[in-house]
C-alpha positions as MATLAB code, in Angstrom:
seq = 'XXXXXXXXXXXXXXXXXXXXXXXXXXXXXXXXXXXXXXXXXXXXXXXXXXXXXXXXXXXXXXXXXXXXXXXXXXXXXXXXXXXXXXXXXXXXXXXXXXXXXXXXXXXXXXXXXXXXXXXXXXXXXXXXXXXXXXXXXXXXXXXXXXXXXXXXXXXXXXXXXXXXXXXXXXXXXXXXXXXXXXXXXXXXXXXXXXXXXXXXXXXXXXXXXXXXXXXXXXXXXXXXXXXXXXXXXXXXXXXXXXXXXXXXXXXXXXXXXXXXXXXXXXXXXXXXXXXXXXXXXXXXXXXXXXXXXXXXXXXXXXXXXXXXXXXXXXXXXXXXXXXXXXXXXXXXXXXXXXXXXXXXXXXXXXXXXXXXXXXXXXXXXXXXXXXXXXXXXXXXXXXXXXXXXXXXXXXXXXXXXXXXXXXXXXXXXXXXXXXXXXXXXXXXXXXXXXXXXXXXXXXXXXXX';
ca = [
       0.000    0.000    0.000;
       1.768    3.304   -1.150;
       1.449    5.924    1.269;
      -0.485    9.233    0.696;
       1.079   11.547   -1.363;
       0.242   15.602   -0.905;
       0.470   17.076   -4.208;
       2.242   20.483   -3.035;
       1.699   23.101   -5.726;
       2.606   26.607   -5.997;
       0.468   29.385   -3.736;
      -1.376   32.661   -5.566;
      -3.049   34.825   -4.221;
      -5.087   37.866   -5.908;
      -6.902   40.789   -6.204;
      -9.402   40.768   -3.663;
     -12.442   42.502   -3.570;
     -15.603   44.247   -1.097;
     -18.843   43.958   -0.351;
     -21.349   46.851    0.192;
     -23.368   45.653    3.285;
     -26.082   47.941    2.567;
     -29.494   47.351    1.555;
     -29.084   49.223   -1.515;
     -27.963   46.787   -4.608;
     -24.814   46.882   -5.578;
     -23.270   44.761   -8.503;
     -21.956   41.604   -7.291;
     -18.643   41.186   -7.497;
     -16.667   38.980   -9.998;
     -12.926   37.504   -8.896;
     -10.618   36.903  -11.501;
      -7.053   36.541  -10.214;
      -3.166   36.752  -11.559;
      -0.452   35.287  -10.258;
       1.511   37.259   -7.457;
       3.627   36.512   -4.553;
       3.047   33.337   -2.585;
       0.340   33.420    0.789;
      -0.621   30.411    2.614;
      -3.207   29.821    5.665;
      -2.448   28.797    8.762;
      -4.477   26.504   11.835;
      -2.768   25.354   14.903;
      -0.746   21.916   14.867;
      -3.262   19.858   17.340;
      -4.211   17.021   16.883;
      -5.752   15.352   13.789;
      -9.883   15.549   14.764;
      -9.002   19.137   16.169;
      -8.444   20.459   12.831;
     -11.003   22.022   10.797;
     -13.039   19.455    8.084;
     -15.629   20.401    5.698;
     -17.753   18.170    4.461;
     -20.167   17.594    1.585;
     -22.615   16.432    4.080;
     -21.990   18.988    6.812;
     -21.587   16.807    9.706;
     -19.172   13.325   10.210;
     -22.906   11.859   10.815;
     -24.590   12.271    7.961;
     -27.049   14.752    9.686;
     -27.081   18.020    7.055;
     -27.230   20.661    9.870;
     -25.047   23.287    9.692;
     -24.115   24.904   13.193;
     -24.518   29.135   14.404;
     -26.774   31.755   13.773;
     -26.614   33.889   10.075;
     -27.863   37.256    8.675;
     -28.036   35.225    4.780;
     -30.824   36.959    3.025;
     -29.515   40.174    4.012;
     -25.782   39.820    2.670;
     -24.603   40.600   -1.009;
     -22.971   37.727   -2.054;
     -20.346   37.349   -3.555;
     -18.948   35.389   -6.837;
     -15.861   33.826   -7.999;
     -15.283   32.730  -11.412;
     -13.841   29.207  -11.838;
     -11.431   27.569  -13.982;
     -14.188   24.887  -14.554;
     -17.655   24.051  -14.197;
     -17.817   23.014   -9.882;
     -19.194   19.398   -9.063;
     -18.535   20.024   -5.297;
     -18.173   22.827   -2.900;
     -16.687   22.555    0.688;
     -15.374   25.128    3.555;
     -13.747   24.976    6.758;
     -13.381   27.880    9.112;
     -10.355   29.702   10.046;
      -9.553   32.602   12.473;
      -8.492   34.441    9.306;
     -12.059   33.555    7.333;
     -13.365   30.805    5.885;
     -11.075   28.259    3.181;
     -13.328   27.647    0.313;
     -12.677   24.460   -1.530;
     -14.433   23.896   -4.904;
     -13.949   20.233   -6.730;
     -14.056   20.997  -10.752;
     -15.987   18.542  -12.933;
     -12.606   17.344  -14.793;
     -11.162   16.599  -11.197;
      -9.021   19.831  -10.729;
      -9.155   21.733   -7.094;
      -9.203   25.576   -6.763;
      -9.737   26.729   -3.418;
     -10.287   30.726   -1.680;
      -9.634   32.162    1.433;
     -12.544   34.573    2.164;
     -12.278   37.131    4.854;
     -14.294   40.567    5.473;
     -15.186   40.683    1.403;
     -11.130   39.863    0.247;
     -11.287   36.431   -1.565;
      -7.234   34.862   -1.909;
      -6.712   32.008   -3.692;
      -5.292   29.393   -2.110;
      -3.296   26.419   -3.422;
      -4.574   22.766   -3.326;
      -3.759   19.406   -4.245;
      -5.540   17.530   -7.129;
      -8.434   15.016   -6.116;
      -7.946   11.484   -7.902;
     -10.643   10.469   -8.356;
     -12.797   13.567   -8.516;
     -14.635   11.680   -5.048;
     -17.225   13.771   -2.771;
     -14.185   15.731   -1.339;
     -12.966   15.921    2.396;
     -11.669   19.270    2.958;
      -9.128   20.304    5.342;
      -5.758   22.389    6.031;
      -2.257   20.777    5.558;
      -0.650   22.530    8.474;
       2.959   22.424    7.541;
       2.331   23.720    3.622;
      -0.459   26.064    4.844;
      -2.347   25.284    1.817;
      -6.007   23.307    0.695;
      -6.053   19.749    1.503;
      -8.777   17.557   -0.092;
      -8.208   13.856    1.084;
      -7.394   11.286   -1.111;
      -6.980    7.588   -0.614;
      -4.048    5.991   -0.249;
      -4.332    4.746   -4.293;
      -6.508    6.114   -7.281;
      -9.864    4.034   -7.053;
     -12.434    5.514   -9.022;
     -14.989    4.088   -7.467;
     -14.405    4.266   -4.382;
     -15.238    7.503   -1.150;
     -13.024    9.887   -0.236;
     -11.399    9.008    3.200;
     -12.353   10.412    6.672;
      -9.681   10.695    9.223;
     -11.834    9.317   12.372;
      -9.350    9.734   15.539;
      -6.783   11.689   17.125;
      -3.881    9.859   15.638;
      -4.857   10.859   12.446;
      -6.027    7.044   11.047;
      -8.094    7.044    8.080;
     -11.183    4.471    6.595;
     -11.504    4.554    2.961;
     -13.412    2.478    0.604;
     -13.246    0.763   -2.592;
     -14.276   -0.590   -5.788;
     -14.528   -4.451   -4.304;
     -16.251   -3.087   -1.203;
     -13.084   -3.549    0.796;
     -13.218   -0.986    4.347;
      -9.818   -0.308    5.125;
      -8.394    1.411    7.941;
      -5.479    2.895    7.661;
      -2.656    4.474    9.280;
       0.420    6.393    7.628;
      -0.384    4.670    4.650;
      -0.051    0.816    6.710;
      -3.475   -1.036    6.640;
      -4.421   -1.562   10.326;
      -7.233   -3.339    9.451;
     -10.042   -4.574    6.889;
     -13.427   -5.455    8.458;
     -14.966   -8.579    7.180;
     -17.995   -6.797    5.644;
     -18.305   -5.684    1.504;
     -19.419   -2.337    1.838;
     -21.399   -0.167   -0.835;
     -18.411    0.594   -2.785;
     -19.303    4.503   -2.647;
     -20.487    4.289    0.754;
     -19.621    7.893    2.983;
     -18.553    6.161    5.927;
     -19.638    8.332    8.953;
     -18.370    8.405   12.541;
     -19.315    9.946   15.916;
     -15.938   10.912   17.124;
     -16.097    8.036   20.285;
     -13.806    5.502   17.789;
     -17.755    3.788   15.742;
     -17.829    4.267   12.274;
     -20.968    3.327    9.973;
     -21.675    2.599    6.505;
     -23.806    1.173    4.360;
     -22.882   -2.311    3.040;
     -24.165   -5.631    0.691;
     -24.112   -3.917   -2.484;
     -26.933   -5.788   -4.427;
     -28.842   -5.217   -8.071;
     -32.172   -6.426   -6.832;
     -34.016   -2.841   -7.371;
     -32.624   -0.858  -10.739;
     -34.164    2.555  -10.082;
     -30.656    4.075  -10.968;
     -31.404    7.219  -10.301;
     -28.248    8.199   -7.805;
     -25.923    7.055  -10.742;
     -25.625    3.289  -10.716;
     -28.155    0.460  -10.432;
     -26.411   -0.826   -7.480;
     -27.934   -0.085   -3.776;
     -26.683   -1.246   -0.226;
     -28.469   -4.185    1.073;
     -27.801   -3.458    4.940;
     -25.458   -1.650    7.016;
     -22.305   -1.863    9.701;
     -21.094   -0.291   13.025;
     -17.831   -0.912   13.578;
     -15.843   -0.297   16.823;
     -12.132    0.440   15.629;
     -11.035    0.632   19.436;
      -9.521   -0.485   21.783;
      -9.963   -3.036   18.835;
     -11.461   -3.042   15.431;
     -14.079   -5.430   15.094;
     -17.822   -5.439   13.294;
     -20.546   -4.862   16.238;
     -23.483   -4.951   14.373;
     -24.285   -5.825   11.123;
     -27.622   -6.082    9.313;
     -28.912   -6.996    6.400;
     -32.597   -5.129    5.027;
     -34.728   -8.188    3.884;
     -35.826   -8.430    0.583;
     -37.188   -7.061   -1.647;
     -36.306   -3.620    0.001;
     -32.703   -2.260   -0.545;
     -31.244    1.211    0.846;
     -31.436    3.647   -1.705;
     -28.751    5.784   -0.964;
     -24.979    6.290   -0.179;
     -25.101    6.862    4.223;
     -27.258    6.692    6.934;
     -28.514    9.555    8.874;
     -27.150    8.919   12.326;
     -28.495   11.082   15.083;
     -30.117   11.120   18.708;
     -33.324   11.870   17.693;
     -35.584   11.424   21.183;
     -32.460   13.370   23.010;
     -32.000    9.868   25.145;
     -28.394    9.904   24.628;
     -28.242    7.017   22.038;
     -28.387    7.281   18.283;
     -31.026    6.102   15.884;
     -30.124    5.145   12.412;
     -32.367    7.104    9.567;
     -32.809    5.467    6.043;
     -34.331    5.319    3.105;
     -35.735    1.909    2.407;
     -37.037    1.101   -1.373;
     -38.638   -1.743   -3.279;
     -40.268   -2.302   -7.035;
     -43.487   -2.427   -5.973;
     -44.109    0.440   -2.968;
     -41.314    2.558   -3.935;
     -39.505    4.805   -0.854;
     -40.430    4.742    2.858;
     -38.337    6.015    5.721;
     -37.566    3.848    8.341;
     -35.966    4.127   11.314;
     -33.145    1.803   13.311;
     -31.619    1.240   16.484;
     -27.754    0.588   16.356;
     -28.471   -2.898   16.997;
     -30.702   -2.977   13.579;
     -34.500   -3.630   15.564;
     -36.891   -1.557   13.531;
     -38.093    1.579   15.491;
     -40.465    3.086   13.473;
     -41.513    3.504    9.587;
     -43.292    6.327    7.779;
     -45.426    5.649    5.050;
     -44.265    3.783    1.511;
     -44.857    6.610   -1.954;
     -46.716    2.799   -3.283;
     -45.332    2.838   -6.713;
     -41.852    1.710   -7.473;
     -39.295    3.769   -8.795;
     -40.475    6.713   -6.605;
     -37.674    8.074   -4.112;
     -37.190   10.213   -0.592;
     -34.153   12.199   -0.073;
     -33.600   11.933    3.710;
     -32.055   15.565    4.563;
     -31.697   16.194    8.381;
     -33.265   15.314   12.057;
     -32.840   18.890   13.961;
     -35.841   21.116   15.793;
     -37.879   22.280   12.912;
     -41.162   21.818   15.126;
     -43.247   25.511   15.233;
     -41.905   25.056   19.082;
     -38.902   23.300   18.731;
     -39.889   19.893   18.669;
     -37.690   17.383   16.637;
     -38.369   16.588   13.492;
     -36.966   14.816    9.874;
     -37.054   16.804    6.424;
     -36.694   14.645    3.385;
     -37.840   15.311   -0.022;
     -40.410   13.352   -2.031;
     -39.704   11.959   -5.156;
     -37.503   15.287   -5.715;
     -37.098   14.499   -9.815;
     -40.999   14.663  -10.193;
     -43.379   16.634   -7.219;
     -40.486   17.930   -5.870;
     -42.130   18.207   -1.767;
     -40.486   18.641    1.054;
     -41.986   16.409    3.993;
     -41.793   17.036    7.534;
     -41.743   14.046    9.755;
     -42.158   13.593   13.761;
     -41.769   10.193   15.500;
     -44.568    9.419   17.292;
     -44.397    5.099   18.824;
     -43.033    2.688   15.863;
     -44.747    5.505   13.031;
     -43.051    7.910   11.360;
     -45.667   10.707   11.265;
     -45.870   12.848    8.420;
     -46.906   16.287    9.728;
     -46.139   18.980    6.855;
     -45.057   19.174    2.889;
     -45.003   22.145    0.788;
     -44.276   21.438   -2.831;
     -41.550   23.057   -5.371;
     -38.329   22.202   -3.950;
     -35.831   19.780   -5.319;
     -33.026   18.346   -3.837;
     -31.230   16.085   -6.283;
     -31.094   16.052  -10.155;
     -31.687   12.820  -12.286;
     -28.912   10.248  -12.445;
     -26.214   12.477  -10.109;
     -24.209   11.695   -7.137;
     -24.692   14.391   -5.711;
     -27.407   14.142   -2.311;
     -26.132   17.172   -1.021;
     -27.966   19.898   -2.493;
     -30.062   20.734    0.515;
     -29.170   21.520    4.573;
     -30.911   22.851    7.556;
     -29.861   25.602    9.818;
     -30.577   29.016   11.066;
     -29.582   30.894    8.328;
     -31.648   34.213    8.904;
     -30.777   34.175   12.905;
     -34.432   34.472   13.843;
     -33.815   31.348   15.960;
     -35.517   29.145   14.349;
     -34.474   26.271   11.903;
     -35.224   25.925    8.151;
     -34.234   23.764    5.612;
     -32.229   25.681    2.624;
     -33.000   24.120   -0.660;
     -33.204   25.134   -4.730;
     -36.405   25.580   -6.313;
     -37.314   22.839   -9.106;
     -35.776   25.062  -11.483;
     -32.533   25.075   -9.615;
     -32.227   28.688  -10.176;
     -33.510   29.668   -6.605;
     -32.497   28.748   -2.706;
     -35.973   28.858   -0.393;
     -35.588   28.926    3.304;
     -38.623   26.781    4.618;
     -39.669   26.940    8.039;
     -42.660   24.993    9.911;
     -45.511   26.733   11.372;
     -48.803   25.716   13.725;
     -50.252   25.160    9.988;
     -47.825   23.540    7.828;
     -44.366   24.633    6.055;
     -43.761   27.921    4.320;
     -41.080   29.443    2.367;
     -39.298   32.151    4.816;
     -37.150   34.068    2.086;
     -35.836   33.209   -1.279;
     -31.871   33.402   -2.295;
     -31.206   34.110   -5.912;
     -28.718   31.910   -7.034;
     -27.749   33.597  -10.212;
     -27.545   31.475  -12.466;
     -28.551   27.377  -12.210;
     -26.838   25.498   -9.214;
     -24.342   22.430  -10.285;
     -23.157   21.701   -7.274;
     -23.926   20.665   -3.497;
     -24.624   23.136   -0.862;
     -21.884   23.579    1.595;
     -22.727   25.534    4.697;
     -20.096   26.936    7.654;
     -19.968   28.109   11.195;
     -17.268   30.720   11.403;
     -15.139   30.977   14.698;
     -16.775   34.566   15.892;
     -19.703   34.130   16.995;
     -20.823   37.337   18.303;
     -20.873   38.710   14.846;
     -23.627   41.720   14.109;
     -24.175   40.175   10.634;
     -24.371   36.890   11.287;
     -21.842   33.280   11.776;
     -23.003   31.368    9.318;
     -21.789   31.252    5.562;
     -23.332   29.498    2.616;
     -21.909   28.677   -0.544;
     -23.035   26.747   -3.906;
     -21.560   26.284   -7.668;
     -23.254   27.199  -11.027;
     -23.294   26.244  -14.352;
     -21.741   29.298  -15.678;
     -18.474   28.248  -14.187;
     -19.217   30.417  -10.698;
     -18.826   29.811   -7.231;
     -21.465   32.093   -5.371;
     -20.364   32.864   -1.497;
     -22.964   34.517    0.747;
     -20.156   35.211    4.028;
     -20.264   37.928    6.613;
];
């Protein structure tokens, strides 16, 4: 097994640019950038979890909730023009800003430091394969580090460093889990994973993943005809070793790449959130202890090839109460569904139509998150209109859902949404910073 190899490349920075933070519209500004003298970031040298991650999928457990309170709808955001059409958008904070990391349809990496309305670009190291990316800092270089495995597998997930000591768990193309630590294999599971399984972790040593890749329900629409037929926690200390493993019985598979892992009834243990699917009743969601014993089970579409996009367990209730967002069949009525658990049923309790959260045939299941993006304390779910030209910020109320603002994206979205906490959080305008990629080559920023 080679070790990993850190593409170092050469640092630019450019000519940055300001926002007007009035409510009086301004153009927005465009960043092109020439080569200048070299600039690099910096984060402390802790230890390997204490360093800053971004993540497609917001959080290492698959629950899309992104953390602090923002001032969104109110900022002028601002745009950076790519080398490339962006697949995936990621961001870490930083006491100097936030690192922007954008993953470029042919594979290439560009990635901005952001800070008070000056963008820098910031070197980073190529992505092979162009995988969901894992963003980070390489605190020695001081520049953009996307994770890569230890070899080129293009079919494989991007690795997640899951402890202190910096060990990493990568799949691959033959399902193989491996753990992995400076560049040795420490160990390989006996389960066959979903080849592009995310492999999540709660930061106590468990790591989860979807596994028994099986053909048994062809939908294809997530970009293969292959689904996970169960799933795995795995304890990787004091030893590694499989602790529960379960298998979905046919003809249902799990129609999707993770789990949503979260303590949903706040009784200090986890549940396990997925999207079950068969031919005949199409998409349910169903819900799992860690042991695998069904919990409870919201109601089936009942027509096959007809999908939910689990999105995120957090307090969407009109008072705070607990619920799940998913979307309905998000390629056709595009609704977003509000779900409470109420005994072993999964209790639908709101939908609003018009939102989409996933286009035909892509990998990408990150196009929606939740969080409090307009600081009013409450939670919404931030999401593109069907015609992916739009972000709506739904919120629940004593009557239903209903759309709290509307973010212009500028153009139609290509990418995933990525969402960030910055460090100050006693900000007038607002902690929280959203970011997306368009078509026209264009990563749109909306950062205090």
């Amino acid at each position: 097994m080679n070790k990993l190899i850190w593409l170092i490349i050469v640092i630019f920075t450019g000519v940055g640019c300001s926002r007007n933070r009035t409510a009086v519209p301004t153009p927005v500004p465009t960043i092109s950038f020439n080569a200048v003298p070299a600039v690099a970031v910096s984060i402390p040298q802790e230890s390997a979890l204490a360093r800053p991650y971004g993540y497609t999928y917001q959080r290492t457990d698959g629950n899309r909730v992104v953390a602090g309170q923002g001032n969104v709808p109110n900022l002028t955001p601002i745009d950076i023009l790519l080398d490339g059409t962006p697949q995936w958008v990621t961001a870490v904070p930083l006491a100097q800003g936030v690192l922007w990391g954008v993953v470029l349809a042919d594979g290439r990496t560009q990635a901005f430091l952001v800070n008070n309305g000056e963008v820098t670009p910031i070197a980073s190291n190529d992505l092979t394969p162009a995988i969901a990316p894992v963003l980070t800092v390489d605190p020695v270089q001081g520049q953009a580090l996307f994770l890569n495995p230890p070899s080129a597998d293009p079919a494989g997930s991007a690795p997640i460093i899951y402890n202190n000591a910096g060990h990493l768990a990568h799949t691959n193309a033959a399902g193989e889990l491996t753990l992995v630590n400076a560049g040795e294999i420490i160990g390989q599971p006996p389960i066959t994973a979903l080849p592009d399984a995310r492999i999540l972790f709660d930061g106590h040593g468990r790591l989860l993943l979807l596994t028994d890749p099986t053909g048994r329900y062809p939908h294809g629409v997530l970009g293969d005809s292959i689904e996970a037929g169960g799933f795995a926690l795995i304890q990787t200390d004091p030893e590694i070793k499989v602790i529960a493993h379960f298998l979905i019985p046919e003809p249902q598979v799990v129609e999707g790449i993770m789990p949503l892992w979260a303590d949903w009834n706040g009784d200090g243990q986890r549940e396990i959130l997925l999207t079950l699917s068969d031919a005949e009743q199409g998409a349910q969601l169903v819900l799992f202890s860690e042991a695998g014993v069904r919990l409870a089970a919201g109601p089936a579409i009942g027509q096959g090839n007809r999908w939910r996009h689990q999105i995120a367990i957090a307090p969407f209730g009109p008072n705070g109460e607990m619920e799940l967002t998913a979307v309905r069949t998000p390629h056709l009525e595009s609704t977003v569904e509000f779900y409470r658990w109420q005994g072993n049923a999964l209790q639908l309790v709101a939908q609003l139509p018009g939102y989409t959260s996933h286009s035909i045939g892509s990998r990408n299941l990150d196009m929606a998150m939740a969080g409090d993006f307009n600081g009013d304390g409450r939670m919404e779910l931030l999401l593109p209109t069907a015609g992916l030209n739009q972000l709506g910020g739904i919120q629940r109320t004593n009557e239903g859902a209903t759309t709290v603002y509307h973010l212009g994206i500028g153009g139609k979205l290509a990418s995933n949404l990525a969402g960030v906490a910055m460090g100050d959080g006693h900000r007038d305008d607002g902690n929280t910073a959203v970011g997306l990629g368009r078509t026209d080559n264009v990563l749109r920023i909306w950062q205090p």
